[in-house]
MIKEKE-318629 format. One line per 4 residues: number of its first residue (from 0); their letters; for each residue x, y, z of C-alpha. Coordinates in steps of 0.2 Angstrom, whole numbers, m for minus. Example, Ala and Ser with C-alpha at 12.3 -4.5 7.8 and 13.67 -1.06 7.14 Angstrom:
<sites>
0> AS> 62,m22,39  68,m5,36
</sites>
This chain:
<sites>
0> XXXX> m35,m98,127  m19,m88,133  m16,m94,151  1,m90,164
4> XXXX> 3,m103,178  18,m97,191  25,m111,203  40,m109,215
8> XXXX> 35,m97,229  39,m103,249  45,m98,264  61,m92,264
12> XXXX> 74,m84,276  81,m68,272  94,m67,262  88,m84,253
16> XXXX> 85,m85,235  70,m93,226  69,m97,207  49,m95,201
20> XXXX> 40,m100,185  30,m94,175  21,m107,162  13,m101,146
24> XXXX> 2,m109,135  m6,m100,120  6,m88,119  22,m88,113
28> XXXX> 39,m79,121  48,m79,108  38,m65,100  27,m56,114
32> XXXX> 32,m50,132  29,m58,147  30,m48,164  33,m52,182
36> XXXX> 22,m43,194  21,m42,214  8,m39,226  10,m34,243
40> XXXX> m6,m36,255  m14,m21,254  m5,m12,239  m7,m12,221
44> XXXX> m1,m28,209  15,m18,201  30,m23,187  44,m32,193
48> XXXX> 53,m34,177  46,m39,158  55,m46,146  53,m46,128
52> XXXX> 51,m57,112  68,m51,109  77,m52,124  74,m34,131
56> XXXX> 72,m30,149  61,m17,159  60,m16,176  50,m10,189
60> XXXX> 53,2,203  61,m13,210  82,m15,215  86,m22,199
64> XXXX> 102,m34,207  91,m45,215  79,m49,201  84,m59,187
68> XXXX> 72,m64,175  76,m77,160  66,m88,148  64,m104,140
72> XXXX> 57,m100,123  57,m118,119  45,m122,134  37,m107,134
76> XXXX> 42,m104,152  48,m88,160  59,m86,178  60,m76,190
80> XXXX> 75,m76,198  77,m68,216  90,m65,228  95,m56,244
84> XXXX> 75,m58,247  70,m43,260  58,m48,278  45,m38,269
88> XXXX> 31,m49,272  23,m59,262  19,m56,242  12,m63,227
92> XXXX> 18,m64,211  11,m65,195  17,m66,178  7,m59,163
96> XXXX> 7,m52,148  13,m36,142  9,m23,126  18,m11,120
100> XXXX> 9,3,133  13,m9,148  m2,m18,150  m6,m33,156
104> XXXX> m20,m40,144  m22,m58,150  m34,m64,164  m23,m64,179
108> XXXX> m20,m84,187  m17,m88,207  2,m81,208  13,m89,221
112> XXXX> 16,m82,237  35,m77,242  35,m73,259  52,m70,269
116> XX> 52,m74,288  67,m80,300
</sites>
């Protein structure tokens, strides 16, 4: 059974910088993709950014400086990587699976929650 576990959310201050993780099991990132996605209260779960069994990226409709995402093929593990985070209330990311039309095909886990407060 293919399953995304994401840790490392919190409270941060703005202009902080979190790390997240995204654990899978059953499924392997060396070949398929994995994507990150965030979900404001009230507004659609959307694509940060994906990346590939091959190392390629796509991003979201999101400031692409900020977000750096990484993998540990060995571990099955993806990161998120965020900086300069915005006071935009708090947010849930999810990490997921991604075919090759952009969809995310695995039973979606908890998230973490990011929220950005003074």
């Amino acid at each position: 059974q293919v399953r995304f576990v994401e840790s490392g959310g919190g409270l941060v201050q703005p202009g902080g910088s979190l790390r997240l993780s995204c654990q899978a099991s059953g499924y392997i990132t060396s070949v398929y993709a994995v994507g990150w996605y965030r979900q404001a209260p009230g507004k659609e779960r959307a694509l940060v950014v994906s990346i590939s069994g091959w190392d390629e990226k796509e991003y979201g409709d999101v400031e692409k400086d900020r977000f750096t995402i990484t993998k540990d093929n060995a571990e099955n593990t993806v990161y998120l990587q965020i900086d300069d985070l915005k006071p935009e209330g708090p947010a849930v990311y999810y990490c997921n699976s991604r075919n090759s039309v952009g969809r995310a095909i695995v039973t979606w886990g908890q998230g973490t929650q990011v929220t950005v407060a003074s």
